[in-house]
RODO-2510 file (C-alpha; in nm, 4 decimals, decimal comma):
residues 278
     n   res          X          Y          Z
     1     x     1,1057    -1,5028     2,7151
     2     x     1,2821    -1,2141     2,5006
     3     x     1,4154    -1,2686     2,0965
     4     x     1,7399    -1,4204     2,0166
     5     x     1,9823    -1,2322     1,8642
     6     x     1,8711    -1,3646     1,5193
     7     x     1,5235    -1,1981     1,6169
     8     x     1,7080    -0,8758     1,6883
     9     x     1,9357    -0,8474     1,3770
    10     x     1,6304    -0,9356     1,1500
    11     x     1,4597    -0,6903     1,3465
    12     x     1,7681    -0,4174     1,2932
    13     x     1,8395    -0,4974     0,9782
    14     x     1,4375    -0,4301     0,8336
    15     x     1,4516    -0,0695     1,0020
    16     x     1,8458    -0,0180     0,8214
    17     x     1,6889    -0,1136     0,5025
    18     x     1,3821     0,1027     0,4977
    19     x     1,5913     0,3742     0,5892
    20     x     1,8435     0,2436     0,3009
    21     x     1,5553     0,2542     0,0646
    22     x     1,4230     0,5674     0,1411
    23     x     1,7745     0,7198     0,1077
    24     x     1,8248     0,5663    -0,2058
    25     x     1,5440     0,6644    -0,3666
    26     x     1,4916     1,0253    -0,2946
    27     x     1,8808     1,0976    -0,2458
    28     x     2,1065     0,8826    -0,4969
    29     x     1,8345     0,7089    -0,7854
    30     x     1,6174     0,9612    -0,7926
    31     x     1,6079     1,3759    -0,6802
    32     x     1,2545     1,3377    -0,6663
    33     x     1,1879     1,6513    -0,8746
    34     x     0,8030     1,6230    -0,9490
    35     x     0,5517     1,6138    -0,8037
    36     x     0,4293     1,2988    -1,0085
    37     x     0,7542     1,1205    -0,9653
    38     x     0,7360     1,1615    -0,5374
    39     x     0,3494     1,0895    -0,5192
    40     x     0,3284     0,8228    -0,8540
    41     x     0,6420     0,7276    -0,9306
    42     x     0,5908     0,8273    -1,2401
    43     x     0,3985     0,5754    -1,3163
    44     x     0,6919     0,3224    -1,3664
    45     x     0,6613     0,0905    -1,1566
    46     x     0,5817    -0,3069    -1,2187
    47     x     0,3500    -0,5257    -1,1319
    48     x     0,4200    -0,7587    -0,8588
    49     x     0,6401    -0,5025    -0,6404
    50     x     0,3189    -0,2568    -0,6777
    51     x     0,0893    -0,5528    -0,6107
    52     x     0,3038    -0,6858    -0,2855
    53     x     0,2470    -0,3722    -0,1544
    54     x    -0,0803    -0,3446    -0,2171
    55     x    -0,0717    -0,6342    -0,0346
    56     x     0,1646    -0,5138     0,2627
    57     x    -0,0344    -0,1838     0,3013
    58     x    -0,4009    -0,3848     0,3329
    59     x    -0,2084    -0,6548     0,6044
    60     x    -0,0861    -0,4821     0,9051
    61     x     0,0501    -0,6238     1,2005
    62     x    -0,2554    -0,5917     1,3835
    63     x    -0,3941    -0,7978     1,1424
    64     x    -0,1991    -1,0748     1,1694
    65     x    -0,2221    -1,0692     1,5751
    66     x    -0,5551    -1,0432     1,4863
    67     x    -0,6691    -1,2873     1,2710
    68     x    -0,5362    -1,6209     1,4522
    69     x    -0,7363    -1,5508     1,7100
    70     x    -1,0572    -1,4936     1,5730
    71     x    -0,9858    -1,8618     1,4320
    72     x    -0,9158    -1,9887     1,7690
    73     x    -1,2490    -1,8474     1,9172
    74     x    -1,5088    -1,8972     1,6426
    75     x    -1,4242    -2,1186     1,4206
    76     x    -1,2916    -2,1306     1,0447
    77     x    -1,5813    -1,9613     0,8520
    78     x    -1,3584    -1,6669     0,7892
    79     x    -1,2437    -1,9196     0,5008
    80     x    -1,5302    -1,8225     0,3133
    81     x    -1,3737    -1,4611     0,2724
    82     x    -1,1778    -1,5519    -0,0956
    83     x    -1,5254    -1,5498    -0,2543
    84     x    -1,6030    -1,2106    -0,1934
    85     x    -1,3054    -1,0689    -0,1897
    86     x    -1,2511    -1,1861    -0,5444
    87     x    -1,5971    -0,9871    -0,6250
    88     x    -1,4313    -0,6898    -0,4392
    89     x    -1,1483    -0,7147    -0,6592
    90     x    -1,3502    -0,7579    -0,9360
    91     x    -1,5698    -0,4593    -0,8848
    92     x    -1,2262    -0,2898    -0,7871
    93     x    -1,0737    -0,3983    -1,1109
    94     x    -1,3811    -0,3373    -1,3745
    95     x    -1,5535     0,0014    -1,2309
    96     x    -1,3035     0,2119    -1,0167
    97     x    -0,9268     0,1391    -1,1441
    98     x    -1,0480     0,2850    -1,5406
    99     x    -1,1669     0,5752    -1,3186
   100     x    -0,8505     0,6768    -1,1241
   101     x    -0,7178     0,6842    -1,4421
   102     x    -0,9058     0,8455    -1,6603
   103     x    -0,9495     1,1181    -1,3592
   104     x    -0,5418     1,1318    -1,3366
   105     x    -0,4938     1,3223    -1,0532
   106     x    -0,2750     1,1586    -0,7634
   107     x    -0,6054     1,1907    -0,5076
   108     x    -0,8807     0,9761    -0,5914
   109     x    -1,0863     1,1812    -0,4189
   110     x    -1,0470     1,4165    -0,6973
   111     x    -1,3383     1,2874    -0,8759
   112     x    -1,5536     1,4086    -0,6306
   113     x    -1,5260     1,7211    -0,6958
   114     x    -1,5613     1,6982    -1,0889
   115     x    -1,8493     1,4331    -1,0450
   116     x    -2,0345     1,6360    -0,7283
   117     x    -1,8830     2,0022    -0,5670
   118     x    -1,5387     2,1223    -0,3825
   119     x    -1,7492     2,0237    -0,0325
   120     x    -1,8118     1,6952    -0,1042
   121     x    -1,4445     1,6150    -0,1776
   122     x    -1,3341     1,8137     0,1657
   123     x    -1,6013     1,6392     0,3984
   124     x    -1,4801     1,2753     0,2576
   125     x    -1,0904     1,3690     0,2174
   126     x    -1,1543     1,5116     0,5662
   127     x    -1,3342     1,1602     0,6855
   128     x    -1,0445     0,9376     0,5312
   129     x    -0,7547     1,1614     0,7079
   130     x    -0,9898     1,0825     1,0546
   131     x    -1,0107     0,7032     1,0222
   132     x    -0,6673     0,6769     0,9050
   133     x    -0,5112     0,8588     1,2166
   134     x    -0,7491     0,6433     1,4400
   135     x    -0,6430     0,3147     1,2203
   136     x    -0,2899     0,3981     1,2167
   137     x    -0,3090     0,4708     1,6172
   138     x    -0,4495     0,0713     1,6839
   139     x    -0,2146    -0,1056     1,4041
   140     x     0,1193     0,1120     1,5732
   141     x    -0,0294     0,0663     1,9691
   142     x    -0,0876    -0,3088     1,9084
   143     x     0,2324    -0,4685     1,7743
   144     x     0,4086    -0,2401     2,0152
   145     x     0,2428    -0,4284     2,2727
   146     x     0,4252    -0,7441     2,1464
   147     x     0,7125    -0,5623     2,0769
   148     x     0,7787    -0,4758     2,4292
   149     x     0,6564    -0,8149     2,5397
   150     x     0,9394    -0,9782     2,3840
   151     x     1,2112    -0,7146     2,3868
   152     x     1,1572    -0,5553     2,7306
   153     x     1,1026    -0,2606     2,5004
   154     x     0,9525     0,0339     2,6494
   155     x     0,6146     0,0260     2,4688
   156     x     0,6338     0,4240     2,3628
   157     x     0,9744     0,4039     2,2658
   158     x     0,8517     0,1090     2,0118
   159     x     0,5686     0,3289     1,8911
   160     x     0,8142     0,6162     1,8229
   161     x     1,1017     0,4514     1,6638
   162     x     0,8004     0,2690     1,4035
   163     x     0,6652     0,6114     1,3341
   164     x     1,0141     0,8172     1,2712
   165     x     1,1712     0,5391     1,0725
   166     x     0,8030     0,5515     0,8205
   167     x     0,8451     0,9344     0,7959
   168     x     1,2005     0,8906     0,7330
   169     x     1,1882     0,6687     0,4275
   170     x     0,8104     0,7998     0,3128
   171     x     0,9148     1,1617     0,3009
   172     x     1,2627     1,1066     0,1350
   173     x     1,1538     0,8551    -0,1108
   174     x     0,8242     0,8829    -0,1743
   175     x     0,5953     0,6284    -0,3623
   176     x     0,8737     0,4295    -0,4758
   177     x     1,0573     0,3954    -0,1491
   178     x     0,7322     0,2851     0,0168
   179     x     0,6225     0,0298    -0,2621
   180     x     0,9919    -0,1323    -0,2681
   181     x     0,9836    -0,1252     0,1625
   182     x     0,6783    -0,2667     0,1143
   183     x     0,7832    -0,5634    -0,0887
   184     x     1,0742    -0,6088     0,1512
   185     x     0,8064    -0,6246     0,4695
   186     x     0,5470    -0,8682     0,2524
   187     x     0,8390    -1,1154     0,1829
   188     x     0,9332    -1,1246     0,5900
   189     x     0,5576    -1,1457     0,6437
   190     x     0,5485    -1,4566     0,3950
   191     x     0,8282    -1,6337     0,5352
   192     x     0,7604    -1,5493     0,8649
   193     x     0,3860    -1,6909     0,8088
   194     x     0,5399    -2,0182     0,6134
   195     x     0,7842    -2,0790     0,8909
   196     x     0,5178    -2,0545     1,1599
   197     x     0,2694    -2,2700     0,9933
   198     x     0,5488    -2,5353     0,9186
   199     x     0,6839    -2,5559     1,2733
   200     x     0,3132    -2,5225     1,3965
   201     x     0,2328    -2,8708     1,2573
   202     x     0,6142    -3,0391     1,3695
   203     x     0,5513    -2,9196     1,7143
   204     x     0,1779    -3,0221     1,7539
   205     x     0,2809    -3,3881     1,5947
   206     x     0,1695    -3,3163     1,2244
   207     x    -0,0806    -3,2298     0,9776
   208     x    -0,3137    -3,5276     1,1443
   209     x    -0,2821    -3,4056     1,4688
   210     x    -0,3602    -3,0192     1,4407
   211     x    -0,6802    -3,1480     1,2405
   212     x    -0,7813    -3,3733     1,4946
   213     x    -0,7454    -3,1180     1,7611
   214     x    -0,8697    -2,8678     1,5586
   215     x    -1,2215    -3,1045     1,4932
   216     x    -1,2444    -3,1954     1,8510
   217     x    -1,2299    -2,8296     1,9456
   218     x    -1,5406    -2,7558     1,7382
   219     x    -1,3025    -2,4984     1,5139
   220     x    -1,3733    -2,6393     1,1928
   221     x    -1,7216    -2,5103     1,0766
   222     x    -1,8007    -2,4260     0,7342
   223     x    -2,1821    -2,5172     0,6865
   224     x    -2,3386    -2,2100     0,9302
   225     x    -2,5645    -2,0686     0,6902
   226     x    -2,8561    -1,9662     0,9718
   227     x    -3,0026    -1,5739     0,9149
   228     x    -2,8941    -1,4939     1,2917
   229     x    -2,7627    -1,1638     1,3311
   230     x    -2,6561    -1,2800     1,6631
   231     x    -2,3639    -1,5153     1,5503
   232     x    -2,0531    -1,3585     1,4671
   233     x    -1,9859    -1,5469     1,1548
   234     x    -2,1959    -1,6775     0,8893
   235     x    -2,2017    -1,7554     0,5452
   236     x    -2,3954    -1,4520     0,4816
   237     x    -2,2391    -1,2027     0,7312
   238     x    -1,9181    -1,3179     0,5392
   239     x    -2,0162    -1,3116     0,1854
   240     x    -2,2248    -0,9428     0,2380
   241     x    -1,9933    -0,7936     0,4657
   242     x    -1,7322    -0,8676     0,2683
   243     x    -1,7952    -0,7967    -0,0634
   244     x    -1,8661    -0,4192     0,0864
   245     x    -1,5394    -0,3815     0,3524
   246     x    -1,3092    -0,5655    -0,0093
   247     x    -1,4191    -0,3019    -0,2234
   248     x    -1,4203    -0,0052     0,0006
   249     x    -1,0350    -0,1362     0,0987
   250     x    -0,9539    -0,1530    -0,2787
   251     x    -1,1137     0,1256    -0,4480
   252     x    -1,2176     0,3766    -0,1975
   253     x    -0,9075     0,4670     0,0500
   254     x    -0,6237     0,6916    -0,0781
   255     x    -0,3516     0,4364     0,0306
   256     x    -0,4236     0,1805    -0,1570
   257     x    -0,5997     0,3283    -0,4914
   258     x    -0,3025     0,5784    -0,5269
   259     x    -0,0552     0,2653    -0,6023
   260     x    -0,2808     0,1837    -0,8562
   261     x    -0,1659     0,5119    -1,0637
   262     x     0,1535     0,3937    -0,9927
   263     x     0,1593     0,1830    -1,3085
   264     x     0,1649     0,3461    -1,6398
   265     x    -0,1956     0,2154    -1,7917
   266     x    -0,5035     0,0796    -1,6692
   267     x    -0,4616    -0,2876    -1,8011
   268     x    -0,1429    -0,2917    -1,5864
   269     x    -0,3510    -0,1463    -1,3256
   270     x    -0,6306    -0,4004    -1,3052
   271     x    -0,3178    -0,6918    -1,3545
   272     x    -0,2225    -0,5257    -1,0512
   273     x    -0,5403    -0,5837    -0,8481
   274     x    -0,5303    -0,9566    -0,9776
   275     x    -0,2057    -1,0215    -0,8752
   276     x    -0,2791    -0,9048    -0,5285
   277     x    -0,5621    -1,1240    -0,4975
   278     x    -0,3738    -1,4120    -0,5716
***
């Protein structure tokens, strides 16, 4: 079964206004003279745009194919994952964000080479720019998949037109034409989300029934607290793994720590972090 129209022009209308955005920024607001301004924004921007697409830029499509279905198959332990990610943001918020700025260069991995030697920074600059091509390759392949599944949408031709309308609006607008595309696609992902859960429940009979379903399935565990590396999830596998994968997302990958210079101070910087966590 292919989208309705409605599907379509929401669908149109998101690649118009990155586009739009992109334009806008690096053609009519802003000439993007600096440096500073195209990679930082100048450090002007606020709060909850730079936190929703914090947000946005950690949450990719793949993800949210993703997740569902590692509920469906092993059960609801992956609720446990707002503890430590509050101790990633934490650690995020109290050790590395004072850093990046203090440092004030536009690649965190700038310290590196003050704090150890020109190699080091090359050899982990040159592992980031590696996983990120192989990252970027599964979240564009993936929700092409879908794509084409529902729009009869050559699956290539979905993974191109992604890819050129991102350059597009990255490369004319810089930082601030991502952040405020970013806060566009977070607010879609939020409804979208909303909208799903909400007719979830009114198809499936209500709240009641999806619980009862979801108990008689064996999917709601949250007591597995057994030192078996065997079993997917655990308390522990959650808690540890977590608390490592949060704070390497946060504070160590050039995507996400470079919106936190995007703000002019610190304080707003670690308010930032917060926000995105909530």
């Amino acid at each position: 079964m292919y989208l309705s129209w409605i599907d379509y022009t929401v669908f149109v209308l998101l690649l118009i206004f990155s586009c739009g955005i992109g334009i806008y920024q690096g053609c009519i607001r802003s000439k993007q003279t600096s440096t500073k301004e195209f990679l930082l924004a100048n450090g002007r921007m606020k709060i909850l745009p730079t936190a929703m697409s914090l947000l946005a830029s950690l949450t990719s499509a793949a993800s949210l194919l993703g997740m569902p279905v590692e509920f469906y198959y092993f059960g609801s332990m992956l609720v446990y994952c707002v503890v430590p990610w509050f101790i990633g943001t934490y650690l995020t918020m109290k050790f590395f964000i004072p850093k990046f700025h203090y440092v004030g260069n536009a690649s965190i991995y700038a310290y590196l080479e003050q704090r150890f030697s020109l190699t080091i920074r090359i050899l982990v600059t040159g592992s980031f720019i590696l996983v990120t091509i192989l990252s970027m390759a599964t979240i564009l392949y993936g929700p092409s998949i879908a794509l084409s599944q529902v729009t009869g949408l050559n699956i290539w031709l979905s993974v191109g037109l992604c890819g050129i309308v991102c350059t597009v609006y990255t490369s004319i607008g810089g930082m601030k034409a991502v952040i405020w595309t970013d806060v566009i696609q977070a607010s879609i992902m939020f409804i979208g989300l909303t909208l799903s859960i909400i007719f979830g429940f009114i198809d499936l009979g209500g709240v009641s029934k999806v619980f009862e379903i979801v108990n008689n399935g064996n999917r709601l565990q949250f007591a597995d607290i057994r030192l078996d590396l065997s079993i997917r999830y655990t308390f522990w596998s959650i808690f540890i793994g977590v608390i490592f994968s949060s704070t390497a997302q946060y504070a160590c990958i050039q995507t996400q720590a470079q919106r936190y210079m995007c703000v002019k101070d610190t304080k707003t910087a670690q308010r930032v972090a917060w926000t995105n966590y909530v």
